[in-house]
N, C-alpha and C positions, 0 to 999 in steps of 0.2 A: 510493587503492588502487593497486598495480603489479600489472598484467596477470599473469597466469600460464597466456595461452591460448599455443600451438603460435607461433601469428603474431605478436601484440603489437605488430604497429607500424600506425601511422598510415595505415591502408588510406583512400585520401580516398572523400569521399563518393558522389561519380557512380559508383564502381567497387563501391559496397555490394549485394549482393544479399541481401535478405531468403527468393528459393528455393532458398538453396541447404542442404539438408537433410543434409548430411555433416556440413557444421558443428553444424549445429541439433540434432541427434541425435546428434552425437558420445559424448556423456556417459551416452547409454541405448543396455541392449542390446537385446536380438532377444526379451527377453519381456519387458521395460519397453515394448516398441512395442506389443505386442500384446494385454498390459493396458490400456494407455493407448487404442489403437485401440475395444476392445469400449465402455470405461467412457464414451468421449465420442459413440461411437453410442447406449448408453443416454440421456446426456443428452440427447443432440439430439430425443430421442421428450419431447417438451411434457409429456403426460398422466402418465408415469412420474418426473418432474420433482414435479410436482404435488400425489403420491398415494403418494411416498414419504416424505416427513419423518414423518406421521401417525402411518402404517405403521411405518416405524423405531422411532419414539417408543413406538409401544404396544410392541414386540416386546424394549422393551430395559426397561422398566417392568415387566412381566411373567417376566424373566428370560430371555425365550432366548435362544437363545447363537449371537447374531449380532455381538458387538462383533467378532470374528476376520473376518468377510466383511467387515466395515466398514474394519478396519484394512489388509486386504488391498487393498483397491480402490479408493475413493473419499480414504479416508485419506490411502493412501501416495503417491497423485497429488498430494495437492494440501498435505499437510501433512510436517514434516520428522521432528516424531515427539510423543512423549508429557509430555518432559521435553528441558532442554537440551543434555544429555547423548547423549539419542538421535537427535537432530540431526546431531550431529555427520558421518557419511557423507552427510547431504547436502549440507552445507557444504563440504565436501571434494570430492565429486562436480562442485559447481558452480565453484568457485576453480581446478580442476582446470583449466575452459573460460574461466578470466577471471572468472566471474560472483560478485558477493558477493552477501553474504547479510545480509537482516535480520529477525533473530527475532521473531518477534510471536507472541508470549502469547494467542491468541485463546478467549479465558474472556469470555463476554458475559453479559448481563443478572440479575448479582448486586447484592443490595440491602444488604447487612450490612458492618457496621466492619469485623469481622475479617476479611472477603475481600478488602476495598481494602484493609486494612494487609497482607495475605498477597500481594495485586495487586501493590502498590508493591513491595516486597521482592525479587519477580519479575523485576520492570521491570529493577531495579537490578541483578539477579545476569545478565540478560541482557547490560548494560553492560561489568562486572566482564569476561562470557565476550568479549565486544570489544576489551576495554582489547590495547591490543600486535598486533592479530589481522589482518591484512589485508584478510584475507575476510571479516571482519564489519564495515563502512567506516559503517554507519549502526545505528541502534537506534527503536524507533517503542512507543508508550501510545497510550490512548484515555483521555483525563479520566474517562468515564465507567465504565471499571476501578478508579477511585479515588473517585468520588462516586457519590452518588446521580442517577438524571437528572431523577427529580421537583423536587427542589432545584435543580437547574441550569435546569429548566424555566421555577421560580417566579422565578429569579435574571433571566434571560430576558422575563419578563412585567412586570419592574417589580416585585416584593412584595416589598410588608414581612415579614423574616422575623422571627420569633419569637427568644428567648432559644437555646433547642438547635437551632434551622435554624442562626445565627448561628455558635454554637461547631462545629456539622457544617461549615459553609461554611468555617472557618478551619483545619478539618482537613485538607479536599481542600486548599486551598492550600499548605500545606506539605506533602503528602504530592506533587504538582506539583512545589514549589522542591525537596525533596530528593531526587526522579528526576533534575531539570534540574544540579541542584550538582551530582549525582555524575558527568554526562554531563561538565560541563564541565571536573572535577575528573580527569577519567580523559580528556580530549579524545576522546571519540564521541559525535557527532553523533546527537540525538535528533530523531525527528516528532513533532509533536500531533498526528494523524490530527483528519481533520474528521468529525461527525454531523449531526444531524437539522438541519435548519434552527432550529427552537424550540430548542436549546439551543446553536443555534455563536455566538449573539453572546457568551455570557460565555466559551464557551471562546476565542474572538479573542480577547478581553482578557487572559485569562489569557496566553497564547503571548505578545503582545505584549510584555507586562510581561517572562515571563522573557528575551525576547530582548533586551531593553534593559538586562536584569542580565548577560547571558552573553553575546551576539554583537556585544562588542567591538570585540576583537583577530581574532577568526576565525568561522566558523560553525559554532553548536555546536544550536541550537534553530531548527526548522525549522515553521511551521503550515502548515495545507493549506486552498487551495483549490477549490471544487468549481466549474468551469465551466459544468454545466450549471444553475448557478444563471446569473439574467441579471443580478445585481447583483456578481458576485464580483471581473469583470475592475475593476471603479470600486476594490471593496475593496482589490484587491490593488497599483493605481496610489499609491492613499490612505497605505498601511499603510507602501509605500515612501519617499513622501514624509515620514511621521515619522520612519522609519531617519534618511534622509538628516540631515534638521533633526536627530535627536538624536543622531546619531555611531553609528549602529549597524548592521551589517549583515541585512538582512532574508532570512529562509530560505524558500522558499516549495517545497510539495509541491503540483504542478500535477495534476491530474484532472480526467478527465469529470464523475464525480459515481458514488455507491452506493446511492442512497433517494426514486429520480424515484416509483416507482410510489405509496410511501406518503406521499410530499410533495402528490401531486397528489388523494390522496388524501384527507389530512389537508385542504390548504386546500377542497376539493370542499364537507367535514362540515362545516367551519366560520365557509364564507362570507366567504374571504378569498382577496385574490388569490395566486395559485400564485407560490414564489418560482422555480423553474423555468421553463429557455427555452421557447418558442412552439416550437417546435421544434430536430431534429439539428443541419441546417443552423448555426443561431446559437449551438450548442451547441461545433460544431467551431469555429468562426467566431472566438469568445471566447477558447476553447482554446488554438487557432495566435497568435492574438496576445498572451495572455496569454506565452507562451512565447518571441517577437520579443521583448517589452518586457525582461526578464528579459535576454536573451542581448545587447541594447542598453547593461543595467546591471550586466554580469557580473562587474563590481568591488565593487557593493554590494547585490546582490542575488542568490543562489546556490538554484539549483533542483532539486527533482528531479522529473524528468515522468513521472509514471507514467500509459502508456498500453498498450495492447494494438492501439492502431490504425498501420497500415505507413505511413499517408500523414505521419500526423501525429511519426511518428519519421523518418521520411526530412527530412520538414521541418525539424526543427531539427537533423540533422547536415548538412545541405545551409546552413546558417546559420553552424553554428560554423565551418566551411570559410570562408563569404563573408569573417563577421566577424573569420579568422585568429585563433580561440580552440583552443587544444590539445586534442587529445581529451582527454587526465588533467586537463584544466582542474577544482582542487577545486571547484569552486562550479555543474558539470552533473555530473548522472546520469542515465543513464535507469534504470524501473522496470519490473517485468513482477511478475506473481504466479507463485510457485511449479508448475508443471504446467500451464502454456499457455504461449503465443507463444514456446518456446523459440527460435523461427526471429528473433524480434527479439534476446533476449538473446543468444544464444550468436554471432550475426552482427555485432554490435552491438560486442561483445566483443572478438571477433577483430580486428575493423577499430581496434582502439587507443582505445575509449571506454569511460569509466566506467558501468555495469550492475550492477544490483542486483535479485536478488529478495526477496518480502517468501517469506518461510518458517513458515509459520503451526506452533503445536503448542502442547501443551495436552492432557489428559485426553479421550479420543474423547467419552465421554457430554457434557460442560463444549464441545467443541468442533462440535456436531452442528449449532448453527445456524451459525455459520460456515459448514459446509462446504453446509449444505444454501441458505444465500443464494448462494453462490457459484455453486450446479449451474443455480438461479434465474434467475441475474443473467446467464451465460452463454447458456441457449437463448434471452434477449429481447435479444442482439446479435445484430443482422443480418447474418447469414454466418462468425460465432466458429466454429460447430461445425462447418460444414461446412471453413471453413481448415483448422481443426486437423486433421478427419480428411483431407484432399488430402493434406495435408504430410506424415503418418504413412504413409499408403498409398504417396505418390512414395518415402520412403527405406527402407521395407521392400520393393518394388520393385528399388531399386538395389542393395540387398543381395543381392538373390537369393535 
């Protein structure tokens, strides 16, 4: 990706400020602040978090005519639009400041053929809108857009599947190789986004395989792993060593993790140990090093760290400096989600390094738990809400 912020050059890293809010909000106006400001004082209130998805759900079952407040607020924060096409001003918006963009199709928890063939098709036109595009430098699925997760579950457990589980399971597979052929086929860089624990070992294998079919010559297939697992950094050392051995470049998409609450959950019912850290601590801990090892192997190993934490992004540009890796080095990105930490992306940006947001869209009703794990996921980060609203308050201040 070539920068297209104001600055564009190689700001080193001791000189990076993540407060500096001109930059960070450059791309929003004076009522982008002040939406933004209300909606993430809403979230920050736990109980209203809580006792809204319910609420929504009944009021949109019923018919009233609340998709317009939805679309207006919580949507337009956090999502780019309804369709590819509507997207587009926010893609534009963000490339403006440097930042790319990657589309994500966020349609969750469908069971039917014709929705993973409809899913896949998706995936691919997302690509397609890539092919040539600068500002769309990566593209991201979720296998379970494409299969079943009962099936992935039982793939997972060891079962025997049956004659139609068998031809289902060889459906997802290629409905997988022909997202992955067409990424490679068009050079944009796809993720597997990671899930559940009960269903990430077959998706590893899957990622694995197509990475040994595709990342060759370059990095085109990326899997993710989630470090607040306690086994992920060993995965991830492991996974590398087969690259190596088999000639192929490993992509890895670094994170904290999205599914602690119903992981610790699930093993709590089940009577098995949590695959989840003891704690933050070991969770950062994993994280920072999982991300050292990666910047150690930046010839055969290319990441993208998607975090929202300032320590943990100062730390690996504080690395690439050490280890004299260019900030457009292809093989780092950092990541942020659409309508938060714009102070990492748009800082990040300017100072000469590759940034990407994921840009989520989809049908508002098809996109409702996304947006409502998001609002979730957010007030159980210790001190997200209130960052975000300091930082909006400091540059509507400086505004005047």
């Amino acid at each position: 990706m070539t920068s297209n912020s104001t600055n564009g050059s190689n700001v080193p890293a001791g000189e990076l400020s993540f407060d500096n809010t001109e930059i960070a909000f450059r791309h929003s106006s004076n009522l982008d602040l002040k939406r933004a400001y209300w909606l993430f004082r809403i979230i920050n209130v736990n109980s209203l978090v809580k006792i809204g998805p319910p609420i929504t759900n009944f009021a949109i079952n019923i018919g009233l005519p609340i998709k317009g407040i939805i679309k207006a607020t919580i949507f337009r924060q956090f999502c780019g639009g309804e369709t590819i096409e509507e997207c587009t001003p926010t893609i534009q918006n963000l490339y403006a400041g440097g930042v790319g963009t990657i589309l994500d199709y966020s349609v969750e928890g469908e069971e039917d053929e014709k929705v993973f063939d409809h899913t896949r098709d998706e995936i691919i036109r997302t690509i397609k809108r890539a092919t040539g595009d600068p500002a769309i430098p990566l593209t991201v699925f979720k296998v379970t857009g494409v299969g079943r997760f009962s099936l992935l579950e039982k793939l997972d457990e060891g079962g025997t599947l049956t004659s139609e589980e068998e031809t289902e399971w060889q459906k997802v597979q290629q409905r997988v190789f022909n997202i992955c052929q067409k990424a490679y086929d068009a050079q944009v860089p796809v993720m597997i986004d990671a899930e559940e624990s009960w269903i990430q070992e077959t998706i590893d294998r899957l990622a694995l395989d197509m990475m040994r079919r595709f990342n060759k010559e370059k990095i085109i297939i990326y899997n993710t792993y989630q470090l607040y697992r306690h086994d992920k950094l060993a995965s991830l050392k492991a996974d590398h060593a087969i690259a190596m051995k088999e000639g192929f470049i490993l992509g890895a998409k670094i994170v904290r993790g999205a599914y602690m609450e119903k992981e610790r959950k699930r093993a709590e019912e089940k009577g098995y140990l949590s695959p989840i850290q003891p704690d933050k601590a070991s969770a950062d801990r994993d994280y920072d090093a999982a991300v050292e090892y990666a910047v150690k192997n930046i010839n055969t190993l290319a990441i993208v760290a998607g975090t929202h934490n300032e320590i943990s992004s100062r730390r690996l540009a504080d690395m690439m400096d050490e280890y004299g890796i260019e900030h457009k080095h292809p093989h780092v990105y950092f990541s942020q989600l659409l309508g938060m930490s714009d102070n990492l992306s748009f800082n990040l940006a300017n100072a000469g390094y590759n940034v990407v947001k994921y840009v989520p869209y989809g049908p508002i009703k098809a996109v409702l738990p996304y947006l409502f794990r998001r609002a979730q996921e957010n007030t159980a980060i210790a001190g997200q809400m209130g960052r975000e609203l300091s930082l909006i308050i400091k540059e509507r201040k400086r505004r005047g």
